[in-house]
MITIKE-359274 format. One record per atom (N, C-alpha, C): residue in one letter; x negated, y, z. Coordinates in steps of 0.001 Angstrom, whole numbers, padded with zeros to 6 digits, always signed. Atoms other than C-alpha are relative to their C-alpha. Layout:
<rs>
aXYZ
...
</rs>
This chain:
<rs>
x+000098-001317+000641
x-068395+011664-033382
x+001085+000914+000558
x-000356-000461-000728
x-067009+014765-032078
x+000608+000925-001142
x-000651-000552+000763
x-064511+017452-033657
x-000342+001335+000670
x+000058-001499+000231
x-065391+021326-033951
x+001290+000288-000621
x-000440-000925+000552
x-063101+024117-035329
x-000650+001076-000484
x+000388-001214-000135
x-064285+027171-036807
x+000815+000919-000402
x-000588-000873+000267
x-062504+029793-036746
x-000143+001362-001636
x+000732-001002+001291
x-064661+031883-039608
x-000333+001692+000560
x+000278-001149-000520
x-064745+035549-039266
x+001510+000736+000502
x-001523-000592-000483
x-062191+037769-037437
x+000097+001173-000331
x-000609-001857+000691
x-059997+040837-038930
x+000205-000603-001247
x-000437+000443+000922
x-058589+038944-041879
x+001560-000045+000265
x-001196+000229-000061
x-055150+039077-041064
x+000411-001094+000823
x-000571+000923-000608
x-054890+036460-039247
x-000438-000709+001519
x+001090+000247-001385
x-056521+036700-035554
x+001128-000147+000291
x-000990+000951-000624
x-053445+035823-033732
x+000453-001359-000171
x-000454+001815+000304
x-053027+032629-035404
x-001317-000692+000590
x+001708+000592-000493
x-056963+032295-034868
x+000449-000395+001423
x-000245-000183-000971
x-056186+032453-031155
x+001056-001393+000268
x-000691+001155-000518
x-053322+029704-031051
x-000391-000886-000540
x+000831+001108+000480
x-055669+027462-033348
x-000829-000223+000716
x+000700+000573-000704
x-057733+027656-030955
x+000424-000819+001558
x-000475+000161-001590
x-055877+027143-027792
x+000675-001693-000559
x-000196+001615+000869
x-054580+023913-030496
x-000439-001104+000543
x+001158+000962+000268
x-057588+022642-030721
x-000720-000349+001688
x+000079+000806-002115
x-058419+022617-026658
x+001046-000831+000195
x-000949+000916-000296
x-054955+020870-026069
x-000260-001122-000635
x+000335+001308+000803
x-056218+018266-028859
x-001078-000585+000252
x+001590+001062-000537
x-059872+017437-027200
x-000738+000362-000940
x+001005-000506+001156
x-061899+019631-029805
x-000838+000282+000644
x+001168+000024-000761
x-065368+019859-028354
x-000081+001442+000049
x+000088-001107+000210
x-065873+023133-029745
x+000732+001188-000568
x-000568-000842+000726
x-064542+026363-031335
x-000973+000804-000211
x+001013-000748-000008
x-067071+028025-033247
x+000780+001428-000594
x-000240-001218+000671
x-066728+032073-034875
x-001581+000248-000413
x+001293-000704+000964
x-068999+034042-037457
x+000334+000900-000224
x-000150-001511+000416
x-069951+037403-038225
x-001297+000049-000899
x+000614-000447+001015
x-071352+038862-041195
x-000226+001410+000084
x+000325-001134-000265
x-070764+042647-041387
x+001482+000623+000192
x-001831-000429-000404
x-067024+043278-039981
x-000292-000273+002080
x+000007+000201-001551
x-066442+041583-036674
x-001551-001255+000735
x+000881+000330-000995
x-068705+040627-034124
x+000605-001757+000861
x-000451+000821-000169
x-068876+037469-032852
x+000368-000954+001402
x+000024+000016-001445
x-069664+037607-029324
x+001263+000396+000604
x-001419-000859-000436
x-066562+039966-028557
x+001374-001361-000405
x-001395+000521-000216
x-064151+037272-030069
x-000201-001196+000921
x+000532+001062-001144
x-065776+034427-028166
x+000521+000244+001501
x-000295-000848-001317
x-065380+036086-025026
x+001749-000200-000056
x-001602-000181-000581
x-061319+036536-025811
x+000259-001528+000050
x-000128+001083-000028
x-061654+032920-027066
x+000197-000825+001198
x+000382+000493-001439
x-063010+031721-023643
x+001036+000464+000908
x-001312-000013-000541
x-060317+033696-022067
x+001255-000568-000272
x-001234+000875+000294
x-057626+031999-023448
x+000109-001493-000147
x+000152+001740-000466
x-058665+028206-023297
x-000565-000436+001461
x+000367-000144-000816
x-059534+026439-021090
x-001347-001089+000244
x+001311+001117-000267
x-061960+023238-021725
x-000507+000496-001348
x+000835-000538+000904
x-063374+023781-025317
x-000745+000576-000115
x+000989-001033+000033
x-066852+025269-025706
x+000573+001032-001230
x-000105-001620+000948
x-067196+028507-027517
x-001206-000006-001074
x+001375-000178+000595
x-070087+029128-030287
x-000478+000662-001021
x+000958-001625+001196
x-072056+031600-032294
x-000468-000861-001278
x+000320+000233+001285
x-071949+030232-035694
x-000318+000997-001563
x+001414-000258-000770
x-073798+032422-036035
x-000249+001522+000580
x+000244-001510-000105
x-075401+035481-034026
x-001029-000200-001149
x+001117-000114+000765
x-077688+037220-036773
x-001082+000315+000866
x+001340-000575-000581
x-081315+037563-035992
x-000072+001595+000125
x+000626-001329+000259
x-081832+040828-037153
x+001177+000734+000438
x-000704-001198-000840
x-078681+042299-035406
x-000414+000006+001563
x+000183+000080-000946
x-079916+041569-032171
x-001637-000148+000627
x+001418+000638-000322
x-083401+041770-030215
x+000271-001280+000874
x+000336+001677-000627
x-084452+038277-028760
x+001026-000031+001459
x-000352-000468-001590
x-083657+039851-024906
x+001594+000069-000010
x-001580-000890+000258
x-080236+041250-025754
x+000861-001686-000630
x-000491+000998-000093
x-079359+037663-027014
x+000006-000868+000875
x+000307+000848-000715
x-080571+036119-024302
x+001174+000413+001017
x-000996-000182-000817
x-078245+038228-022287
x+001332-000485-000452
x-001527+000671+000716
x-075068+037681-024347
x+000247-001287+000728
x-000186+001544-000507
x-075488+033960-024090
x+000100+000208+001673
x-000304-000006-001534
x-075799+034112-020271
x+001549+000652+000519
x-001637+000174-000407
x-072581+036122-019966
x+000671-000591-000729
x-001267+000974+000602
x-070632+034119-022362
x-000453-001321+000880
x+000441+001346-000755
x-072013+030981-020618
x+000993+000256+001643
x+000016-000340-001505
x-071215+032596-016962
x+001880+000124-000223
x-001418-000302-000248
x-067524+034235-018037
x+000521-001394-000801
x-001285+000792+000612
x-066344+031007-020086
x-000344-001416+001009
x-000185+001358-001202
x-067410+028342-016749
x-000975-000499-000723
x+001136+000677-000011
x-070335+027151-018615
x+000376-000622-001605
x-000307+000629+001442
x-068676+026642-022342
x-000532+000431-000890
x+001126-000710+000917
x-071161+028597-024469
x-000992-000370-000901
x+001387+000130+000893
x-073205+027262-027241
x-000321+001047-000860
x+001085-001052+001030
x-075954+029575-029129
x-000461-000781-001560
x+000434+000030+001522
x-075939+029594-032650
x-000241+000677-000578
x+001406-001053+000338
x-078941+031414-034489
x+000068-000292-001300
x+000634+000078+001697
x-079620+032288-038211
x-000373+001559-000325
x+000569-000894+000716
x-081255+034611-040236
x+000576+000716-000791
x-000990-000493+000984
x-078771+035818-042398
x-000358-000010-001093
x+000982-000567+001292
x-079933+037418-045867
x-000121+000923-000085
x+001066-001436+000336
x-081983+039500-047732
x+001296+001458+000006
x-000999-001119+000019
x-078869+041486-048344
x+000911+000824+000679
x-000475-000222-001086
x-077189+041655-045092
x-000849+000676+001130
x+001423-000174-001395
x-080505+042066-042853
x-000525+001645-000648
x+000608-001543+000174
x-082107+044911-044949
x+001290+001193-000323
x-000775-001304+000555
x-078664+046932-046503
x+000400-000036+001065
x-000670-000592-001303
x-076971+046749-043028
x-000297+000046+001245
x+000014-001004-001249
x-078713+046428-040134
x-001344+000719-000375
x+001254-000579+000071
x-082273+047708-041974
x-001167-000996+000632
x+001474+000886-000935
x-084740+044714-040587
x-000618-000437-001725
x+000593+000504+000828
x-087032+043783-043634
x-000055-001629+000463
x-000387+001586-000321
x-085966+040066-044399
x-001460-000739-000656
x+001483+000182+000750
x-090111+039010-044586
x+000454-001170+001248
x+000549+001145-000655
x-091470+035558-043018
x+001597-000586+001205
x-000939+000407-000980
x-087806+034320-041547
x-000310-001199+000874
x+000664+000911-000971
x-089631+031323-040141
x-000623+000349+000756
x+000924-000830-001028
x-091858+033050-038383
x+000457+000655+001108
x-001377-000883-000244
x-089164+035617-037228
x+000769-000918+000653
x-001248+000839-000512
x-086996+032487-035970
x-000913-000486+001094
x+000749+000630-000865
x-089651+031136-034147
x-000175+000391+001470
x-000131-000762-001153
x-090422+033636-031956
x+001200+000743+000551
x-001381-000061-000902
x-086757+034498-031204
x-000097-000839+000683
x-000203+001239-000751
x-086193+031333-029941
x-001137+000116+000805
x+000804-000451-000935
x-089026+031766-027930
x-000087+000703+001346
x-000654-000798-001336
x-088128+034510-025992
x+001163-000160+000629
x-001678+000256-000105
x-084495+033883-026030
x-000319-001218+001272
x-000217+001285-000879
x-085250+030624-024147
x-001083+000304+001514
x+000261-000397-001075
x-088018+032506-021877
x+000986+000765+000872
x-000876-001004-000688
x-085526+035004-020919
x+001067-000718+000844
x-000791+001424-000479
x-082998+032151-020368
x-000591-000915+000995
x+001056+000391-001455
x-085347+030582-017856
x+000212+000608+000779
x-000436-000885-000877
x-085150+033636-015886
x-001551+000527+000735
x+000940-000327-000116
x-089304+033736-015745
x+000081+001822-000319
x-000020-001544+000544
x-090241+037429-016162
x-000740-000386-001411
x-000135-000148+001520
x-090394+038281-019822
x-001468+000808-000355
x+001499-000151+000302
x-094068+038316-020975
x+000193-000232-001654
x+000443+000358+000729
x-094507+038323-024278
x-000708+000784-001442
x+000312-000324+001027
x-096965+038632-027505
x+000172-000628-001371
x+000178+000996+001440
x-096657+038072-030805
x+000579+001335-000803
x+000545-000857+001272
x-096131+039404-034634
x+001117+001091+000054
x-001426-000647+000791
x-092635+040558-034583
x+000478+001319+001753
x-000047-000722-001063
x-092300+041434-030577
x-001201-000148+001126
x+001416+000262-001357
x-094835+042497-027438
x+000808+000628+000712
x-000673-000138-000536
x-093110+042488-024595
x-000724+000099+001731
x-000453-001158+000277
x-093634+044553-022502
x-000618+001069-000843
x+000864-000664+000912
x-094905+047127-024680
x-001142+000703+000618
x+001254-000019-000781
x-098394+047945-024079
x+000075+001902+000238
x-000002-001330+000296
x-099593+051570-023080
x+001223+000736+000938
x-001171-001053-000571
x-096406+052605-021312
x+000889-000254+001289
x-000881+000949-001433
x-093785+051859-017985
x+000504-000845-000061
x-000724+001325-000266
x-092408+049121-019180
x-000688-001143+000864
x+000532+001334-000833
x-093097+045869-016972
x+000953-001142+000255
x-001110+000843-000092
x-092062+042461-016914
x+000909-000049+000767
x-000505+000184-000679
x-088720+041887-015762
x+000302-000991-000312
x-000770+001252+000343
x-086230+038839-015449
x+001185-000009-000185
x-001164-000039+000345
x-082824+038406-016309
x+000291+000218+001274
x-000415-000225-001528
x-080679+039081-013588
x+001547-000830+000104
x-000924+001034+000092
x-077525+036797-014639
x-000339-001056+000251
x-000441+001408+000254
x-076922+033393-013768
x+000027-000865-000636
x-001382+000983+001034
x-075445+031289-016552
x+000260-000978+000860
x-000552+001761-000433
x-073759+027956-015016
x-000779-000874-000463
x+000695+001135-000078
x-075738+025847-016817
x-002141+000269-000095
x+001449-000806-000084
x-079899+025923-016581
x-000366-000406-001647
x+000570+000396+001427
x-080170+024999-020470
x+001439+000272-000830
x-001676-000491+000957
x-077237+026654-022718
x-000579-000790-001950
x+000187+000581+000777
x-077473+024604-025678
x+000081+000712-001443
x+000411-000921+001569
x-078953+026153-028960
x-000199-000207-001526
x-000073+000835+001551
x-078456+025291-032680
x-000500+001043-001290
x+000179-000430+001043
x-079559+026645-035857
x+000311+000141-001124
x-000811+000206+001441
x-078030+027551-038978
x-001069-000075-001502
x+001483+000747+000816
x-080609+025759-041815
x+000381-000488-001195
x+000305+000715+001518
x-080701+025097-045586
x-001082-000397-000422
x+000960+000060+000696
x-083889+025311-047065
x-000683-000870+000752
x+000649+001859-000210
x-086056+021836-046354
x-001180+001079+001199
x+001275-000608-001573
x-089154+024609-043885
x+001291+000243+000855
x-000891-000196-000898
x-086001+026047-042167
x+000668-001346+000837
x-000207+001844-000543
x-084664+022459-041597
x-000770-000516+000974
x+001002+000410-001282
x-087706+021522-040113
x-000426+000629+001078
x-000001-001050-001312
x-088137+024505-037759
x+001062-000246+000309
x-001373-000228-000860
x-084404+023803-036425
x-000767-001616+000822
x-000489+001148-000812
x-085453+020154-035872
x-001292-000140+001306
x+000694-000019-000621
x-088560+020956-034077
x+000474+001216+001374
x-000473-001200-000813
x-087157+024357-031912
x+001161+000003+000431
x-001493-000571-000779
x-083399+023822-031294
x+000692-001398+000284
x-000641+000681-000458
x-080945+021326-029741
x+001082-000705-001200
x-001243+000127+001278
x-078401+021367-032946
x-000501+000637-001177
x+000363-001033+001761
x-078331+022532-036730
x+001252-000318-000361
x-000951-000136+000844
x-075438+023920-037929
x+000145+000031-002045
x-000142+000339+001145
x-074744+022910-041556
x+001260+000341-000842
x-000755-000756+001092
x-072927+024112-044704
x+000053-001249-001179
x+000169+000617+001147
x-072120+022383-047815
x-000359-001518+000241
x+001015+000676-000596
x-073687+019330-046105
x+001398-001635-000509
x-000461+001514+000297
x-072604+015440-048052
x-000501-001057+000216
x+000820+000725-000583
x-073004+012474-046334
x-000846-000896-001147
x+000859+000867+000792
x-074278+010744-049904
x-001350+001049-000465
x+001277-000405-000253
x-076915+013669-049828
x-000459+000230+000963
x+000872-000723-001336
x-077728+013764-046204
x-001468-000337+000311
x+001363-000095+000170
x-081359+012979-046967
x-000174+001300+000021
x+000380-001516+000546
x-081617+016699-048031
x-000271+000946+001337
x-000476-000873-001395
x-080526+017793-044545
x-001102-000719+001109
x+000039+000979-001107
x-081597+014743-042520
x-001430-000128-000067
x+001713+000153+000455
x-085497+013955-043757
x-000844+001428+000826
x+000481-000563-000468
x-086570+017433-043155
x+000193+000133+001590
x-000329+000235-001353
x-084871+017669-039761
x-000746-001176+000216
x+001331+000659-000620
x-086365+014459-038644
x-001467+000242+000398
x+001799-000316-000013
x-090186+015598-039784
x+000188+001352+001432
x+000280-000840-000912
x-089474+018851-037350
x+000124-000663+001303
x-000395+000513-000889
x-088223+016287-034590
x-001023-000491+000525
x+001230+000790-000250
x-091344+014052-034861
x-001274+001096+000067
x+001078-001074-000128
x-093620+017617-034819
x+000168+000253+001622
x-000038+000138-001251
x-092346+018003-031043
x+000218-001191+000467
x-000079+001762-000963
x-092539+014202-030203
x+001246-000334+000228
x-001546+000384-000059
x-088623+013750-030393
x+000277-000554-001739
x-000465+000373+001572
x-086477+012114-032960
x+001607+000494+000335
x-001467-000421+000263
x-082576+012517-033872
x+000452+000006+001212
x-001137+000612-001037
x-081121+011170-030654
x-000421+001094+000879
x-000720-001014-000658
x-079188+013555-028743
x-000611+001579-000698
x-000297-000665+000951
x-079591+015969-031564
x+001221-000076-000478
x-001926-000090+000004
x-076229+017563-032088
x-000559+000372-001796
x-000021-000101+001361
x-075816+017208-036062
x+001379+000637-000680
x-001416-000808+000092
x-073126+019891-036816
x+000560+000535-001072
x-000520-000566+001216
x-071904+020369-040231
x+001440+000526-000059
x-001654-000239-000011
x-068839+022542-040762
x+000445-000809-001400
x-000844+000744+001150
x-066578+020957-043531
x+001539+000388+000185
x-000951-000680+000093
x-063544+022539-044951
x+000745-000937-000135
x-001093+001627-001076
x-060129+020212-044333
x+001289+000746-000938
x-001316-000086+001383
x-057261+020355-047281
x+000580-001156+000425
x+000162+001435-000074
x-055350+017841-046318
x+001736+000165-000867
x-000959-000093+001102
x-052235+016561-049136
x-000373-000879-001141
x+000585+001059+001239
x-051925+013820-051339
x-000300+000052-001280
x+000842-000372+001285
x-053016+015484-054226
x-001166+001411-000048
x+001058+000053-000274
x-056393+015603-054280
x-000819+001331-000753
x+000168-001041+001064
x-056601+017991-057070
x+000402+001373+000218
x-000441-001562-000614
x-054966+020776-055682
x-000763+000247+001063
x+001121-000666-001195
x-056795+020315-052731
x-001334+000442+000135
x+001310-000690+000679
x-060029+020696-054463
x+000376+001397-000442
x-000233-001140+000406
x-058607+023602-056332
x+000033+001438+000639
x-000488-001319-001117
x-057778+025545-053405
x-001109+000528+001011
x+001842-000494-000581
x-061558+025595-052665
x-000457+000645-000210
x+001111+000097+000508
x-062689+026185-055118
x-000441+001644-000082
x+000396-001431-000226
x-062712+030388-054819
x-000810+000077+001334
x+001030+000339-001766
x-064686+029541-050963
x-001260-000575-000925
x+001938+000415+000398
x-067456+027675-052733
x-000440+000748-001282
x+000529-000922+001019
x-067932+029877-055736
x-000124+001304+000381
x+000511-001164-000864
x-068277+032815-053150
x-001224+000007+000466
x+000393-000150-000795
x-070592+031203-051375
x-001157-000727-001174
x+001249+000704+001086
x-072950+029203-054506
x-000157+001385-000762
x-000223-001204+001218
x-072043+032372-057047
x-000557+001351+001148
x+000325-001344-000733
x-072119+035524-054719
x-000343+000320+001427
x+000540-000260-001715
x-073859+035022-051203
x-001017+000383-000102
x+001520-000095+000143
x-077034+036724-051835
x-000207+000775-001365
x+000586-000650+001309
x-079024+038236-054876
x-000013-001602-000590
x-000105+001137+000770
x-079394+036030-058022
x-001389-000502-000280
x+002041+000721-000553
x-083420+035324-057063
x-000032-000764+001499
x+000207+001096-001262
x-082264+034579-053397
x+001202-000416+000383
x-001256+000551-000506
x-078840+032557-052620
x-000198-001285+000510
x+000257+001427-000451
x-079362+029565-050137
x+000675-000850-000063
x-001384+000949+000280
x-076103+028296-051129
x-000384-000747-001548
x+000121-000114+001231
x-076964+028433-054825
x-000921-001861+000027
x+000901+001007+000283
x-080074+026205-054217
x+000291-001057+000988
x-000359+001357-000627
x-078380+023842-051988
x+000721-000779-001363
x-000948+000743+001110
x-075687+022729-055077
x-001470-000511-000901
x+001133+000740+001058
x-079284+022638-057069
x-000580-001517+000419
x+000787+001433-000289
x-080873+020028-054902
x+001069-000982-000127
x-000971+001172+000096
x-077496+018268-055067
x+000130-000590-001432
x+000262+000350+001093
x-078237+017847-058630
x+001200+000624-000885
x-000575-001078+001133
x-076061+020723-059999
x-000317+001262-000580
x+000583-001106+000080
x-078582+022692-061310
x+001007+000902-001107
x-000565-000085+000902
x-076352+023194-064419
x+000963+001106+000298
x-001111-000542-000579
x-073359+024104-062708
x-000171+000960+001097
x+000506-000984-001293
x-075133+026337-059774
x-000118+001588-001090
x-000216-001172+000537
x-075865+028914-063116
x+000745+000660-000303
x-001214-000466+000831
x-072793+028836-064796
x+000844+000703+001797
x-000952-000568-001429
x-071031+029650-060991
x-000739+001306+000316
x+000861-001226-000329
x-073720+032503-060356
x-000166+000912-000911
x-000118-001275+001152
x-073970+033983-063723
x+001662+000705+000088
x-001635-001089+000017
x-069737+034462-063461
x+000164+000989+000713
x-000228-000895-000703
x-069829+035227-060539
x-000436+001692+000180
x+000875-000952+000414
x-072285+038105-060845
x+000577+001122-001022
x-000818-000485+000163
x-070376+039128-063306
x+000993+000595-000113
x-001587+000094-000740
x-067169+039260-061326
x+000855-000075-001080
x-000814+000851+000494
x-065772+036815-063095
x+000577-001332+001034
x-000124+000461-001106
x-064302+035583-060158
x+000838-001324-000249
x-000865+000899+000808
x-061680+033067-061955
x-000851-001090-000730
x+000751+001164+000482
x-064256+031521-064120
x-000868-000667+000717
x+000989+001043-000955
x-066999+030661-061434
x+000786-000596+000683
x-000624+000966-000569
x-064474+029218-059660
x+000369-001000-000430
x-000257+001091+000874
x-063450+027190-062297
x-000977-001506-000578
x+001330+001069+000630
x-067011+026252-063123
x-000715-000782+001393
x+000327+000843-001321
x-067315+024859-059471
x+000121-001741-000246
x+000072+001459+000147
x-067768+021045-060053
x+001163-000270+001033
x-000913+000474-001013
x-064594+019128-058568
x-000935-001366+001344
x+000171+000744-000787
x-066740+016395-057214
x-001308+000600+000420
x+000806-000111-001362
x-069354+018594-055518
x+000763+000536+001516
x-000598-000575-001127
x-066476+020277-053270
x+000799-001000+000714
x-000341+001236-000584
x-065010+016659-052887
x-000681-000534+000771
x+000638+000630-000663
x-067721+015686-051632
x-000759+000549+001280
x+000681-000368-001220
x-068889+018319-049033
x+001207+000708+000534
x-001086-000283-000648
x-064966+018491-047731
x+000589-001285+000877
x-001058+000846-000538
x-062222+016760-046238
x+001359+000015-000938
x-001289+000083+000392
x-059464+016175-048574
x+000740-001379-000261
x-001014+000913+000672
x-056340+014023-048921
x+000733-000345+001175
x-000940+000812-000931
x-053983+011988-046898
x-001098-000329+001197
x+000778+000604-001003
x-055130+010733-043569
x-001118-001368-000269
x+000871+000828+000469
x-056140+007969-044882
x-001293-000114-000838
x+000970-000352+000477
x-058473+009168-046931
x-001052+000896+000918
x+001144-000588-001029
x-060052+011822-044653
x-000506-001244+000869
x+001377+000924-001209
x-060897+008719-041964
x-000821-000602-000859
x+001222+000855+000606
x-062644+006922-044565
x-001394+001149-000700
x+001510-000979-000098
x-064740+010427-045380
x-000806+000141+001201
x+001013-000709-001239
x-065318+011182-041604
x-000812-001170+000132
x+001388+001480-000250
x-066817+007298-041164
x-001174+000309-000738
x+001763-000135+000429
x-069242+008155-043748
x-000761+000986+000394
x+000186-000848-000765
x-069803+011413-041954
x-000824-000504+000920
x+000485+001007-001562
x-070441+009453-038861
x-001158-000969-000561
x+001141+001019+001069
x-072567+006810-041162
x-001517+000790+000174
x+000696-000762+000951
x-074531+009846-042471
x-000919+000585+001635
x+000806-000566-001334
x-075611+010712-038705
x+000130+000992+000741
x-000895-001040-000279
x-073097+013572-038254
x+000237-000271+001620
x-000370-000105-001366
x-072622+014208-034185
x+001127+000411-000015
x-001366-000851+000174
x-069759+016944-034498
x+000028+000587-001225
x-000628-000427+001317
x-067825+017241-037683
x+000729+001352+000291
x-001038-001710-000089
x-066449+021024-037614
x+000560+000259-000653
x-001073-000162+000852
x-063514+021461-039298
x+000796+001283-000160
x-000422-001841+000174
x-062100+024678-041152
x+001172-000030-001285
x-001658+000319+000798
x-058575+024119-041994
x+000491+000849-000962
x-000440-001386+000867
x-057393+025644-045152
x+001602+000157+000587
x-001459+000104-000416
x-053579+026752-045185
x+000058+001331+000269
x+000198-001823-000685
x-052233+031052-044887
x+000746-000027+001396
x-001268-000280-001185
x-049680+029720-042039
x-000763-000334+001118
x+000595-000177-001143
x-050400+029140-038485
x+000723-001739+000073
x-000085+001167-000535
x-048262+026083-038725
x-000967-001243-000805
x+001070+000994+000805
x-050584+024474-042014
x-000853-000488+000757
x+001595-000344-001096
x-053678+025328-039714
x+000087-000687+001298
x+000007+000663-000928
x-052217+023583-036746
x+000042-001565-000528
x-000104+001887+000553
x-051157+020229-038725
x-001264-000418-000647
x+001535+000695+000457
x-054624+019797-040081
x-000787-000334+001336
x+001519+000275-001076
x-056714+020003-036886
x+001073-000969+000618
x-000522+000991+000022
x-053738+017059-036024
x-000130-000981-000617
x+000170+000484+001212
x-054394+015717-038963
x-000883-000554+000420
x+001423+000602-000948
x-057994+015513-037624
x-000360-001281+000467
x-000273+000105-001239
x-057356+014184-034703
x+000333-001853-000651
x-000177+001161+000219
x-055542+011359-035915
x-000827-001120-001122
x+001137+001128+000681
x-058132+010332-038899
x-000813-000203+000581
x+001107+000410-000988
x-060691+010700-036152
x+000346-001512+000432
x-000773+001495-000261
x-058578+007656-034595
x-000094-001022-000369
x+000232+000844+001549
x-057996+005903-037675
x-000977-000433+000014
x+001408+000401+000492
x-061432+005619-038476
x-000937-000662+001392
x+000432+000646-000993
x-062323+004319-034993
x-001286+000869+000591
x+001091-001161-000675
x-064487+007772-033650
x+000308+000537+000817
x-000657-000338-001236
x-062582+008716-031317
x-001112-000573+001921
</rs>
C-alpha cells in the first residue's frame, strides 16, 4: 500500500507550509500529492507550482469539477500538467453539487451519471490525440451547421495514458467509476464498511470485463496522531460535521447519506438539523466518536499501523493522508509518523 498527501484547498493561510509539506512528503517516498477546489482556489494552478517544486511525487486533481470545465479544456490541462511535471499528473474527476454547480458556475446539476460518462469520454478521446468527433446529450463536437471541424490536441503528455480516478459515494456513481476510470477517490471510507465502497465498484469492474486488480483504491483519511485518542477525535470533529451537516442542501448531501449507510441514520439528522441551523458547536458534538474513529487515523504509531493493515486488508491501494495540526512542524511529524506506521505494519 502506497501513501498520498492532500493538501485540501489553497488560500487558507497556510500555502507556504502547503508547499514544504509537500516537498516533505517527496523526500519521504509519498506516491502522490493531491489538491482540491471548491469555489476559492483552483486546482490546476497550484499543481503546476506543486510540480515545480518537487521533484518525484505525482501531482493530482482531487478534484477538477465537471461543470467548471468543458471535457476538451480538461483534456488539455491534464496534458500540460502531465508534460510540465515529467509525466507526474494524475486526473481526478467529480461532479461536485447541486449547490456549487448551479449557484457558481450555473451548469444545471441533472443526470450526473450521464454527465460523467461522457466527460470521460471525450477527455480520454482528446487524450489519444484522435481528432475530436463527438455526439451525444450533453456535447456535439464539432458543432453542427458551422466552421468548426475536428481537430486534435496538439500537446504531447509524456505518458500515452495519464491515469484517471473518480471522486464516488453513492453505490450508481461507484459503479460508473469502477467501470470508466483507473482509480476512485474516496471520503469517509472504513475498512469495516468497505463493502459500501467496494461491492459497487467491483459490479462496474465486471461491466467492462475487469476486476479490482490494478485498480488504484484511494481513500483520503484524516491523520491525528497523539496518545489520546479523544482529543484526537475531537479535533475532527468540526471537519466531519461540515462535511455530514453542511455540504449540500438538506434533500441532497452525499456525505450525509454516506454516515446513513454506515448505520448512523440517527446521528446523520441530529448533525444536519444543527448544522443547518448554524449550530456549529452542537453538530459537532453530535458527530459520533466512533464513526470519525473509524474513517481516520488516530493515535500513537502503534495504533495507526494496526488501522492502515486493515486499510490494506480492506483493499485500499493508496491511503491519502491529511494531517491535522495549524503548524508546519505538526503537519510534517505526521506524514513521518506515516511513514513509519507504514513500516511498522509491514506495507512499506
Amino acid at each position: 500500500m502506497r501513501l498520498g498527501i492532500n493538501l485540501g484547498y489553497w488560500g487558507l493561510g497556510m500555502d507556504a507550509d502547503n508547499i514544504a509539506v509537500a516537498q516533505e512528503a517527496d523526500r519521504l517516498g509519498y506516491a502522490v500529492c493531491w489538491a482540491a477546489e471548491a469555489y476559492g482556489s483552483d486546482a490546476a494552478t497550484v499543481l503546476s507550482f506543486v510540480a515545480a517544486k518537487t521533484e518525484r511525487i505525482d501531482v493530482g486533481s482531487a478534484i477538477f469539477q465537471i461543470p467548471a470545465r468543458t471535457p476538451a479544456m480538461t483534456a488539455m490541462t491534464a496534458a500540460t500538467l502531465d508534460t510540465l511535471s515529467g509525466g507526474r499528473f494524475r486526473l481526478g474527476l467529480g461532479v461536485s453539487g447541486p449547490q456549487v454547480s448551479e449557484g457558481w458556475y450555473g451548469v444545471k446539476f441533472d443526470k450526473p451519471l450521464a454527465r460523467t460518462r461522457e466527460y470521460v469520454e471525450i477527455i480520454r478521446k482528446a487524450m489519444s490525440r484522435e481528432r475530436l468527433v463527438h455526439e451525444g446529450a450533453n456535447w456535439t463536437l464539432p458543432l453542427p451547421g458551422g466552421p468548426g471541424k475536428p481537430i486534435k490536441l496538439t500537446v504531447h503528455p509524456v505518458r500515452e495514458h495519464i491515469p484517471l480516478y473518480i471522486a464516488a459515494i453513492g453505490p450508481k456513481n461507484l459503479e460508473l467509476t469502477g467501470e470508466i476510470a483507473d482509480g476512485w477517490l474516496g471520503i469517509f471510507f472504513s475498512p469495516e464498511h468497505a463493502a459500501l465502497s467496494l461491492d459497487p465498484l467491483t459490479a462496474g469492474r465486471a461491466e467492462a470485463g475487469k476486476t479490482l486488480d490494478g485498480f488504484d483504491l484511494c481513500p483520503t483519511v484524516n491523520l491525528a496522531v497523539g496518545e489520546d485518542i479523544k482529543a484526537g477525535v475531537d479535533g475532527l470533529r468540526s471537519y466531519a460535521a461540515l462535511y455530514i451537516g453542511g455540504m449540500g442542501s438538506k434533500e441532497k448531501n452525499f456525505y450525509n447519506q454516506i454516515a446513513r449507510r454506515m448505520g448512523y441514520e440517527q446521528a446523520a439528522d441530529e448533525v444536519q438539523e444543527k448544522y443547518l441551523a448554524k449550530d456549529y458547536a452542537g453538530a459537532a458534538a453530535a458527530v459520533p466518536h466512533d464513526l470519525i474513529d473509524a474513517t481516520s487515523l488516530i493515535g500513537d504509531t502503534v495504533r495507526i499501523a494496526d488501522r492502515m493493515q486493515a486499510y490494506a486488508d480492506a483493499g485500499v491501494t493508496t491511503l491519502t493522508l491529511a494531517p491535522s495540526g495549524f503548524t508546519l512542524d505538526e503537519r510534517v511529524q505526521a506524514l513521518r509518523t506515516g511513514v513509519e506506521a507504514l513500516e511498522r505494519a509491514g506495507l512499506a
